[in-house]
N, C-alpha and C positions, 0 to 999 in steps of 0.2 A: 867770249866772256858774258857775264850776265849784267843783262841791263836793267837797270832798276827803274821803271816807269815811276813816275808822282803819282799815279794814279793806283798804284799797286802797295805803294806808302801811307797813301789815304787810308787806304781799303784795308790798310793792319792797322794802323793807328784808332780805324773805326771799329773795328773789330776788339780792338785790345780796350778800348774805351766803354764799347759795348759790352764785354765779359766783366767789369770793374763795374760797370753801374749796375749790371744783372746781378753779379754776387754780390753788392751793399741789398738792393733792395728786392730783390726776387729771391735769389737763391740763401741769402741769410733767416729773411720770412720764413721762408716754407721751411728750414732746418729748425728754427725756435719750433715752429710747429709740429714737428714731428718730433722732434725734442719733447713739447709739452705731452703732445700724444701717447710718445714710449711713456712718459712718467706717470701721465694716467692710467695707462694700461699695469706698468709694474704696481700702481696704486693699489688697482682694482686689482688682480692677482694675489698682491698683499692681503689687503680686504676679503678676499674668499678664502685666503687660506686661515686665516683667525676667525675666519666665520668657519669653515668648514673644524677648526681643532674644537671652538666652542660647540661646536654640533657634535662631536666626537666624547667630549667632556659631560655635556647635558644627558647623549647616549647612555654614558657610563656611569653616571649618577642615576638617569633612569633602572636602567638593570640592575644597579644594585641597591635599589631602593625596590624594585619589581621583586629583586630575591629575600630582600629581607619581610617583604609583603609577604610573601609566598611561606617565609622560615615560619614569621607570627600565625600565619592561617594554620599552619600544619603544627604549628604547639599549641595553639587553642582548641583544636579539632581534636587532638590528643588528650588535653586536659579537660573540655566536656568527656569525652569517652572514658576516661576518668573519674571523673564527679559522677558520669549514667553509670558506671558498673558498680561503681561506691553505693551510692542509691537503690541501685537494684540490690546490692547483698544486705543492706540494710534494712530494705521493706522484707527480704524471705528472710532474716533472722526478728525483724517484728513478727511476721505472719507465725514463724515456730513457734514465738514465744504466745502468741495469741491461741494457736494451736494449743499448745500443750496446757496455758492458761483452762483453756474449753474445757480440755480432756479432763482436767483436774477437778474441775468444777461439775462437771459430768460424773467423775465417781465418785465424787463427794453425795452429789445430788442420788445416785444411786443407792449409795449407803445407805443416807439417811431413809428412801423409798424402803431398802431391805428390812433399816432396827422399826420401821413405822409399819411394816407387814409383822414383824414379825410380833411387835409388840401388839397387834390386831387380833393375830393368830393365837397368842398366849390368850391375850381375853379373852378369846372366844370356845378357845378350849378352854380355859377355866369355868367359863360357864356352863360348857359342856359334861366338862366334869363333876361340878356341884350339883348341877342337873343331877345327873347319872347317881352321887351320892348319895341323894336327896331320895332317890328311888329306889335305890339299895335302901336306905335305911328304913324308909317309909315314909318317912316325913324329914320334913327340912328344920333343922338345929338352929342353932343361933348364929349369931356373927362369928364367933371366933369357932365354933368349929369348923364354919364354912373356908376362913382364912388357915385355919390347917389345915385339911384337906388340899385347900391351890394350893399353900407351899408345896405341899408333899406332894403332888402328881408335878408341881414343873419339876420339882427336883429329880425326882426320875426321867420325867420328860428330857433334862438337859446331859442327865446320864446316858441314856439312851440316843440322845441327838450325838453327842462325844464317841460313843461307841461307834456310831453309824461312821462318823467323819473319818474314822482311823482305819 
C-alpha cells in the first residue's frame, strides 16, 4: 500500500500554498501587466489606424485639390490663349483698317498732287498759248481777248485730252 510520509504532506501542502501565494501576487501582477500591455498595444494599433485613415483622407483631399489646381491652370492657360488670339486679330483688323486708312489718304493725296499739275499745266499752257497768239497776231490785245483765246484752246484742249482717253 501507499504510505503517506508527513513529510511528503508538508511538501504538498507547501507547494499548494506556494502556488496560492504566487498566483495572488506574482502571477496576477504580471497578467494586469500584460493585460495593460495587450491594451496598449490594441491602443496604439487603434491610434495608427485613424492616423493612417486621416492620412488616407488628407491624401485624398490633397489630390483633389492638386486636380482641381491643375483643372484652374489648364482653363486660365486656355482663356489667356484666348484673350492673345482675341488681341492678335484685333491689332491685324486695326493695322487693316490703318492700312487702308493710309491707302485712302494716299490717293486722296495723289489726286489732289494730279488736279495741282494739272491746274499747273493748264497755266502754263495758257500762257504758252497767249504767248503764241500774241505772236500770231503781232502784238498782244487786251484782257478779254486774251481770256478768249485760254477759254478757247483749253476747250479744245479738253476735247482733245477726251478724245485721247477713249
Amino acid at each position: 500500500m501507499i504510505e503517506i510520509n508527513i513529510n511528503l504532506v508538508f511538501v504538498i501542502l507547501n507547494l499548494v500554498v506556494f502556488y496560492l501565494l504566487m498566483k495572488k501576487f506574482l502571477f496576477g501582477p504580471i497578467l494586469n501587466v500584460m493585460e495593460q500591455r495587450k491594451a496598449m498595444i490594441d491602443q496604439q494599433f487603434a491610434s495608427a489606424r485613424e492616423k493612417e485613415e486621416a492620412a488616407e483622407t488628407i491624401k485624398n483631399q490633397y489630390e483633389a485639390s492638386l486636380k482641381s489646381a491643375k483643372e484652374e491652370s489648364f482653363r486660365i492657360v486656355d482663356a489667356a490663349k484666348g484673350e492673345a488670339k482675341q488681341q492678335a486679330e484685333q491689332i491685324v483688323k486695326n493695322a487693316g483698317k490703318e492700312a487702308d486708312a493710309i491707302l485712302e489718304k494716299a490717293r486722296a493725296d495723289i489726286q489732289a498732287e494730279q488736279d495741282n499739275a494739272m491746274r499747273e499745266m493748264e497755266g502754263r499752257v495758257a500762257e504758252l498759248a497767249m504767248n503764241a497768239a500774241a505772236k500770231i497776231m503781232g502784238e498782244k490785245s487786251g484782257r478779254e481777248q486774251d481770256l478768249l483765246l485760254y477759254d478757247q484752246f483749253i476747250k479744245e484742249a479738253g476735247e482733245s485730252h477726251d478724245r485721247n482717253d477713249q
